[in-house]
N, C-alpha and C positions, 0 to 999 in steps of 0.2 A: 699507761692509762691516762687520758683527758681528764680535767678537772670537771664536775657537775658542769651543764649548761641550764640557764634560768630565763626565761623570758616574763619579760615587762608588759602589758598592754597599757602603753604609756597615755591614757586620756580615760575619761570618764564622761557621763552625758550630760553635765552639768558645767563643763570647762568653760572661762569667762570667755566671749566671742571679741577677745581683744587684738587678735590679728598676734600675739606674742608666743602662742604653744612651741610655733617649731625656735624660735630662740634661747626658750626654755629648755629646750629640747639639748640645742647643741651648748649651752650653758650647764649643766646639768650631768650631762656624757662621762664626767670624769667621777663622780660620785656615783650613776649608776652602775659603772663597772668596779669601783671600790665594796659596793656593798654584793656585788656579784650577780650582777645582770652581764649576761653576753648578747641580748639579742632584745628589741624593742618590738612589738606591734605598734604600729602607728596610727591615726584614723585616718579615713578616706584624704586622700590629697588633691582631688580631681573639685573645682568647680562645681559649688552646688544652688540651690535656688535662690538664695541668700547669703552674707557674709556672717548670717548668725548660727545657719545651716548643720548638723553636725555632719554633714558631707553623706548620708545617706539617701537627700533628696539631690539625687548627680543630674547638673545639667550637662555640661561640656565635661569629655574625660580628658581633651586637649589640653586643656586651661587650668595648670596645676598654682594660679595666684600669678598672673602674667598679664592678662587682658582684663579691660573695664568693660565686665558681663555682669551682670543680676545685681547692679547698683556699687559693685565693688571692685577693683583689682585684684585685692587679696580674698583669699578663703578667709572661715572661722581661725582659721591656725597659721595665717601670716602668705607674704609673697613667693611664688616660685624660689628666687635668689636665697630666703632664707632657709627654704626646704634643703634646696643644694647643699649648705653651708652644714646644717644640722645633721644630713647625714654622713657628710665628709668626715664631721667632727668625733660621730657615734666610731667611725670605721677608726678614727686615728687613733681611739680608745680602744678599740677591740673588740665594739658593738654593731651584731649585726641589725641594720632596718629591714623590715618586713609590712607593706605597705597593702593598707586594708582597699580592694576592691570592688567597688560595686557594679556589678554587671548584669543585675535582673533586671532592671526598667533605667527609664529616663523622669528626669519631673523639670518643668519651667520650661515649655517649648514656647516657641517664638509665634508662633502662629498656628491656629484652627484650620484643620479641615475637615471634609464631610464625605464619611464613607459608612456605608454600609455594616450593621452588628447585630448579634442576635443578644437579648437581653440573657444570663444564664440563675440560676439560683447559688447563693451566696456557698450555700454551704454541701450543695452537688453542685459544683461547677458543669458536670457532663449533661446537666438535666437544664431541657432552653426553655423560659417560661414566658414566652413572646415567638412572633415572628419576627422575621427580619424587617429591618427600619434602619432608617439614615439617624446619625448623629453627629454634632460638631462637635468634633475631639483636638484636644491638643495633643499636639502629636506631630508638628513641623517644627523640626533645627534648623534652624540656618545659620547661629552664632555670628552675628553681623558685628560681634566684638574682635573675634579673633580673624573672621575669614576662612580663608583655605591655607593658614597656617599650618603646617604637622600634616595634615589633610584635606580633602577636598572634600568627604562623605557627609552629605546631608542626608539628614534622619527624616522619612516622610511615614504616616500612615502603613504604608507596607509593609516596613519591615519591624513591625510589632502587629500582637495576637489577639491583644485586649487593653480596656481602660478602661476607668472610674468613673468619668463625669462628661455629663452631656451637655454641653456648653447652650444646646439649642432650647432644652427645657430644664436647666441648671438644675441638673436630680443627679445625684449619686448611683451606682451600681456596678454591677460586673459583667463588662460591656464584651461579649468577644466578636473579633471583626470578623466580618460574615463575608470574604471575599473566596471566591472558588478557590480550592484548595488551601485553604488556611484553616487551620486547628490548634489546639491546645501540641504544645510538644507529649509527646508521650512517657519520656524516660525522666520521670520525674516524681517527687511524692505523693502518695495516693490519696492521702488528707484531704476531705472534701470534695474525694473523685478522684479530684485533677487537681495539685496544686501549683502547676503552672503560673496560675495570676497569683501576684501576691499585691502589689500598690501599682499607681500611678503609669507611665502606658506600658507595657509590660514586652521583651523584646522578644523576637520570634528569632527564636534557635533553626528553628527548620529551612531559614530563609538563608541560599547561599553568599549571598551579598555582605551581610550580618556577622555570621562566621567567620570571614575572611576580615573585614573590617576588625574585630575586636581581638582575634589574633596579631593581627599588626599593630591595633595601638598596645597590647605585653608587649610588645617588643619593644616598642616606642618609647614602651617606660620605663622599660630595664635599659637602655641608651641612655637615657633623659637623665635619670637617677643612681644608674649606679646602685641601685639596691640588691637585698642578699636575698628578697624573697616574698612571696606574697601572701595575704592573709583572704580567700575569698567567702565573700560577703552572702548568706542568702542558698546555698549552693541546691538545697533539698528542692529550690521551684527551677532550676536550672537545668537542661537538658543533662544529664551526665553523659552521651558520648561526647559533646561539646567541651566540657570539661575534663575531659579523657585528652580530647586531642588539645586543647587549649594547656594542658599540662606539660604533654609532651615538646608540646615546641617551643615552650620557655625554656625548660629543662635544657631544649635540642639549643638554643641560644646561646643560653647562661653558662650551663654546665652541669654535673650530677649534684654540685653543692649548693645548689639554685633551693629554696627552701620552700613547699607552698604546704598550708595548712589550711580547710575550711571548715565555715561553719556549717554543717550537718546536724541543724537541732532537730535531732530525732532522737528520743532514749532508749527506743527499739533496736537492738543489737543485732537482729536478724537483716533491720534494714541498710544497721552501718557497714553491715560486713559483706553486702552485697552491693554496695555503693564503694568501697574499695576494691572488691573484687573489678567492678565494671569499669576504674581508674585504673587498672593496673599495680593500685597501691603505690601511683607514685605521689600522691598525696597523705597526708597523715591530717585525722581529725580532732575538732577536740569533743572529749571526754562529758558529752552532755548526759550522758546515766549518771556518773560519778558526781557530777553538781548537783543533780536531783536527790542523790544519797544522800549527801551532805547536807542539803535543805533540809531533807525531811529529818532527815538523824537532830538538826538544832530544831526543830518542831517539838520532836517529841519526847529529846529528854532521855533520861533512864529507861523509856520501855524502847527505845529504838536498842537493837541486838547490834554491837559494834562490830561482833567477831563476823557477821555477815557485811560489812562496810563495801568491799571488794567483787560481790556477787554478783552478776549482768553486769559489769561496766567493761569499758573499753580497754581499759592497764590491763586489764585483770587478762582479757581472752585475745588483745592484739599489741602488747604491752609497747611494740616498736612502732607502731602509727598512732599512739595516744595521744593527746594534747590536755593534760588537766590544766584543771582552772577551779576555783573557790567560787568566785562571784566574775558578772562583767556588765558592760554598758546595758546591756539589756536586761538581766535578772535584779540590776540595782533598784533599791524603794521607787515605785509609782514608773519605771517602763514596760514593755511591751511586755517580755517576757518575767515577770517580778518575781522573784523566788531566792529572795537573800536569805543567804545564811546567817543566824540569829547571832550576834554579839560575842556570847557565852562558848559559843563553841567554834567560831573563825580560826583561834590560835591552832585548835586540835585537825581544823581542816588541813590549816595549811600544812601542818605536822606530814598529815597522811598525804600529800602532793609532793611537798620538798625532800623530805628523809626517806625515798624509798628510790628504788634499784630502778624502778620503772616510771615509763610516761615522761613526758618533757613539760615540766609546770610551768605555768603565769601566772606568777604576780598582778594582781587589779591595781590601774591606779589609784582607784576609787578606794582600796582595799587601806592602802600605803602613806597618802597622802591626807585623805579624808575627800566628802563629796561636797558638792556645791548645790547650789538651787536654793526652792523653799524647805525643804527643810535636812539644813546639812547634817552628815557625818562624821565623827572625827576618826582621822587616819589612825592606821594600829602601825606606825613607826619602830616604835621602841620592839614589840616582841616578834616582826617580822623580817627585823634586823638583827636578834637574834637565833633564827630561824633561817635564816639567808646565809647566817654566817657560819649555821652549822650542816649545811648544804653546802657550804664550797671548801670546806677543812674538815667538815669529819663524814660526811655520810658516804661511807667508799668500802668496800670491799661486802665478802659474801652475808647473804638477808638472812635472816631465822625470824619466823613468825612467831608471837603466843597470842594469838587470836582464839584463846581457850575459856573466855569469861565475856556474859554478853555485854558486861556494864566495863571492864577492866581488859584491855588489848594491852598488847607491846609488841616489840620488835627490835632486833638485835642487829647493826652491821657491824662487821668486826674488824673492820679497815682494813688501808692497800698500805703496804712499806711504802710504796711514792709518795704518801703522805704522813708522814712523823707524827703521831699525834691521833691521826685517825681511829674514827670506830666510837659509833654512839651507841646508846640503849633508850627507847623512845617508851613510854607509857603513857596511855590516855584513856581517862575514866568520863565517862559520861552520870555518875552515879556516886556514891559515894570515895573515899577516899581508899585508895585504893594497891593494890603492888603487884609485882612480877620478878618471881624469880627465874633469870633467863642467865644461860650459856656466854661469855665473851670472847672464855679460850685462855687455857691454861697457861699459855706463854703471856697473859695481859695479867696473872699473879701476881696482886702484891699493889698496883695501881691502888690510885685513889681517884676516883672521879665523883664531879661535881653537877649540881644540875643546872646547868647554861641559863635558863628561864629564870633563876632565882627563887622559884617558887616553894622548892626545898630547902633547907638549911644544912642539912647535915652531907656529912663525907662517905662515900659509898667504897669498900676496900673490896679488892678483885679477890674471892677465895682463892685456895692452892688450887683447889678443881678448876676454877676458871667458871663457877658460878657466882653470883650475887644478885642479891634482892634490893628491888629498885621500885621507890613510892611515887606516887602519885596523889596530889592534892584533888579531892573530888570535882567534878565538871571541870577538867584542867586538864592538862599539859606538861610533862615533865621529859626534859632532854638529858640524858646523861651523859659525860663525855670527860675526857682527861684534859684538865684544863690545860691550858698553851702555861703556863709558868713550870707544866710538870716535865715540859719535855725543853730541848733544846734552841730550835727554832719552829717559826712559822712562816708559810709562805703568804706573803701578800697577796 
């Protein structure tokens, strides 16, 4: 049996634009695998329309902090050379990188042209509410910083489907370009029709040129980097057979241990499981119902039903392609997607993400560290290092649930021999203060465990039956588990 795997989403949207992240980065590498990180999300690494950029407005995908493009050499997060460095360093520790994506559009072209678009409606995109008309769009690459470095493919009008802004009568909208045989891709979210367009010139999947182009620069950048795996950005406005075969041929590259995971924010289960199906399932997603559960659950308090936490999400019905997460760049206070989980009940999220059998959890750094901007957050260190720690030494062997009270849950693992020590008892109340008496196993008789959180004071003794009853401090969190002085060793 492998020790737990934990991933980081190491950045937050708030990160200082000091050019120092990936230093931090490879500075940092030996602590987050101390605290039991194996594997990093990264942010975008590609060139974007400034060096203050969070890498989501992607000019150049060539130009990972190499060439003086869009006022800078470096990205928000430092030079090519010390990406290199950073994740050499992750690898020498035991961390894999997993480099975030962006493949739906372009932003920061070099030069306007003028092609022909039909204006469409924002919110049916399939419904044209104009005839066709010429507009100056940006929408020519030339990258006159780097050249025909890595590549020679310049981005023209063609090979994108729509855009924003009309440069000729500077008005915003949602532009689609009205050239014969050009259309919205089809295999994509239905949200507002068509959710094809989502920002800025938006690329055309259907175009073979395109295809071929963005399959070779994956490659380019599993050469370049050396990376363990990608995180793709956006994926619901993205053609999915495109991402089908864009999967396959990193995979066919890399190898089966090549790791890709996207965002699919859709909390419809019908749609995620049909967006794996049309992958092949050689992707795994993350766990966007489950984050919504979690929101609303710190919303509402004692009337949210805990023992229901697990129902529609993605652990629950594909537990091997899950990707949970608590919070991330986008659901943090004042972004696009805003739907933080409240304070009060983060510890108890993490609880239900780190201590269970299923799903492959991420730590926020936002979560970890605390956030930045106007108005910051302070990092929950202290009890998600507790939490972290009892995910890589205790949460092992077979699950029993008491998901039998809507205000009072728990859960039992009863540990692996490979790990001495192993086998926690989890309880979380949303409500008053609260208990569970749960099963550990009559051969754990006689134990004394304690509760890791500290939130409890008292000693908990394993009955002869191999039952005992295990508190919980109301709207809290309580971990139980045999402390490491009770047994012999611990593994680092």
């Amino acid at each position: 049996m492998k020790r737990n795997h934990t991933m980081m989403q190491f950045f937050e949207w708030h990160l200082s634009a000091d050019g120092n992240h990936w230093k931090r980065l490879a500075e940092m590498a030996p602590e987050l695998k101390a605290i039991g990180i194996d594997s990093v999300w990264v942010p975008p690494v590609t060139k974007a329309v400034s060096a203050e950029d969070t890498g989501y407005g992607v000019y150049d995908l060539y130009d990972l902090g190499e060439f003086d493009q869009k006022g800078s050499v470096r990205t928000k997060y430092g030079t090519k050379q010390e990406l290199v460095e950073a994740i050499a360093e992750c690898q020498k520790n035991g961390i894999a990188v997993y480099i975030d994506l962006v493949m739906n559009h372009k932003a920061g072209a070099d030069e306007k042209e003028v092609f022909p678009v039909v204006e469409v409606d924002p919110n049916d995109r399939l419904k044209e509410i104009s005839k066709p008309f010429e507009i100056e769009g940006w929408t020519k690459f030339d990258f006159p910083g780097r050249g025909d470095q890595y590549s020679s493919f310049k981005w023209n009008y063609k090979h994108f489907n729509g855009t924003d802004f009309d440069a000729r009568q500077e008005r915003t909208g949602v532009f689609r370009i009205a050239e014969e045989g050009k259309n919205w891709n089809e295999n994509v979210d239905d949200e507002f029709g068509n959710y094809d367009y989502l920002m800025f010139a938006n690329i055309d999947y259907n175009h073979p040129e395109v295809k071929e182009e963005m399959i070779e620069w994956g490659k380019w950048l599993i050469d370049t980097l050396q990376c363990g795996g990608f995180r793709l950005d956006a994926i619901k406005h993205i053609n999915h057979e495109f991402i089908k075969a864009f999967a396959a041929e990193m995979i066919r590259k890399r190898g089966q241990d090549f790791y890709i995971v996207g965002e699919f924010w859709n909390s419809n289960l019908d749609a995620c499981r049909e967006f794996l199906d049309t992958v092949d399932y050689q992707i795994d997603l993350f766990d966007v119902s489950l984050h919504y559960k979690l929101h609303e659950a710190s919303l509402a308090g004692r009337d949210f039903d805990l023992s229901k936490i697990f129902e529609d999400t993605l652990v629950h019905t594909h537990p091997t392609h899950a990707v949970t997460f608590v919070d991330n760049h986008d659901s943090q206070p004042h972004e696009a997607l805003e739907s933080w989980v409240g304070d009060w009940f983060k510890p108890s999220a993490y609880a239900l993400t780190l201590l269970r059998r299923d799903g492959y959890p991420v730590v926020f750094y936002g979560d970890y560290y605390g956030i930045g901007g106007p108005e910051p957050v302070e990092g929950k260190k202290e009890i998600l290092d507790i939490l972290l720690y009892a995910r890589c030494h205790k949460a092992y062997g077979e699950q029993e649930d008491y998901f039998d009270h809507a205000n009072t849950i728990g859960w039992v693992r009863r540990g692996a021999e490979e790990f001495e020590g192993s086998g926690c008892a989890v309880v979380i109340s949303n409500g008053d203060d609260g208990e569970k008496r749960m099963f550990i196993g009559e051969h754990r008789a006689g134990e004394v465990w304690t509760d890791l959180t500290h939130s409890r004071e008292e000693r908990v003794t394993i009955e002869e039956d191999g039952w005992a009853t295990f508190h919980v401090n109301g709207g809290s969190v309580a971990v139980w588990a045999l402390p490491d002085e009770e047994h012999t060793s611990t593994s680092s």
